[in-house]
C-alpha positions, -999 to 999 in steps of 0.1 A, spaced: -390 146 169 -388 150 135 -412 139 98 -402 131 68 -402 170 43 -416 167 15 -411 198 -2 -395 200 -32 -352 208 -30 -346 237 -55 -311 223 -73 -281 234 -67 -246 236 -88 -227 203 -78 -196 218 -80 -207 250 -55 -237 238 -36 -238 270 -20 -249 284 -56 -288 278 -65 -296 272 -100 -323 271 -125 -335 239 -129 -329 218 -161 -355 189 -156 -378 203 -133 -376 173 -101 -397 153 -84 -418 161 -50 -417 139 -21 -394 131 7 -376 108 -18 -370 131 -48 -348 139 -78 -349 172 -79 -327 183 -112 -311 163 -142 -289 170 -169 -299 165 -208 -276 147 -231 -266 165 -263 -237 148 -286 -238 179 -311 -242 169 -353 -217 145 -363 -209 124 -391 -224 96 -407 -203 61 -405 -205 25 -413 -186 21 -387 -181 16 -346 -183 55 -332 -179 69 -297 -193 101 -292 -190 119 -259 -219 141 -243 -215 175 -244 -208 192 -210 -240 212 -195 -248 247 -183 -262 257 -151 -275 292 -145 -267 300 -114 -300 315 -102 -292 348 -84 -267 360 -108 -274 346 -142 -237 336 -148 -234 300 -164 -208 276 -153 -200 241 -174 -204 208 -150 -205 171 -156 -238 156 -157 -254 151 -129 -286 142 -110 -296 154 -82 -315 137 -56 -326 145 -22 -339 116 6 -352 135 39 -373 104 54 -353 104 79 -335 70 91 -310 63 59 -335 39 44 -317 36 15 -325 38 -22 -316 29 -57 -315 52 -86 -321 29 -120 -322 42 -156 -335 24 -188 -338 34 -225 -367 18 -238 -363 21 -273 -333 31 -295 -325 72 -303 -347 81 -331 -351 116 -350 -378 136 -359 -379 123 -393 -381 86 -376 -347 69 -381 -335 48 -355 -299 48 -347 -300 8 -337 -276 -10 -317 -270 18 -294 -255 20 -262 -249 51 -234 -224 45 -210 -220 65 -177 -185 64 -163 -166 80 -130 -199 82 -113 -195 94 -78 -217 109 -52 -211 143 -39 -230 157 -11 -248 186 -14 -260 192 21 -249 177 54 -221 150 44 -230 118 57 -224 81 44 -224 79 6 -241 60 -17 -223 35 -33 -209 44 -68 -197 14 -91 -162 10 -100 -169 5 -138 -192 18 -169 -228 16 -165 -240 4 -199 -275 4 -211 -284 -9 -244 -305 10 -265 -332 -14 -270 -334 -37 -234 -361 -21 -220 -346 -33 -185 -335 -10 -155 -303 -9 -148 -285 6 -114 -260 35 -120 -260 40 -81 -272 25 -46 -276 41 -14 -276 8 10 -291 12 42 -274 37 65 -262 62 37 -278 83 12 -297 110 33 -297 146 27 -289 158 -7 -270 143 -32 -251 152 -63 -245 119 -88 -218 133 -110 -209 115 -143 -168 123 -151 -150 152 -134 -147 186 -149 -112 189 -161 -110 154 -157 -124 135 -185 -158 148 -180 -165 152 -216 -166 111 -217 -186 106 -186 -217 101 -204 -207 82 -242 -230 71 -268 
């Protein structure tokens, strides 16, 4: 027989699971856990009165044993080991616009997360399912929105949600 583990998964790179790294956002404990998440940097750019896009910048990893550091798209990282594919929902939300130190708000935001996929970390099994379009979230909405759902039957083990594919338009996986 077996119980749900609910120690905590050390991340791995998503492109080489095989390859521990040092965590960016420490994760979650549970049997239902994120266990790493990328930050979203967009680098000093320009004021303008008008419409910009402005692609995240890709992340490091470090991978843990030997200190070299790799580029990736962002990711999250999640790990379900309840056992029985129960299925789960990973929702995001920006409760108030991007502000600076200083307090100016940049209103009328958006991020947008594109070429989401899952990629398994450990084990294989049945995906969770990735939407075919964008995920927007407005700046200000203060409601969830889904980027990805693992329906019943799919979504155990370990999972990497990429954002964009290295080499393939990663750098606009995650746009503000």
């Amino acid at each position: 027989s077996f119980i749900e583990n609910d120690a905590q998964n050390p991340p791995v790179n998503p492109l080489d699971p095989d390859k521990p790294i040092e965590p960016t956002n420490p994760g979650t404990n549970g049997p239902l856990s994120i266990n790493d998440a990328t930050n979203y940097q967009f680098g000093t750019q320009k004021m303008t009165d008008k419409a910009a896009t402005y692609s995240a910048l890709l992340p490091e990893v470090v991978d843990k044993d030997t200190g070299e550091k790799s580029k990736v798209p962002h990711f999250v990282q999640i790990t379900d080991n309840r056992g029985g594919e129960k299925g789960w929902k990973l929702e995001v939300r920006q409760d108030k616009p991007f502000t600076n130190k200083a307090g100016f708000s940049l209103k009328g935001t958006t991020i947008s997360f594109s070429s989401i996929t899952a990629v398994s970390l450990v084990g294989g099994g049945t995906a969770p399912q990735a939407p075919n379009e964008p995920v927007v979230i407005a700046g200000d909405s203060e409601q969830n929105v889904s980027l990805i759902t693992a329906k019943p039957g799919s979504g155990g083990g370990s999972w990497g949600i990429l954002f964009g594919e290295l080499k393939k338009g990663a750098e606009s996986g995650v746009e503000l």
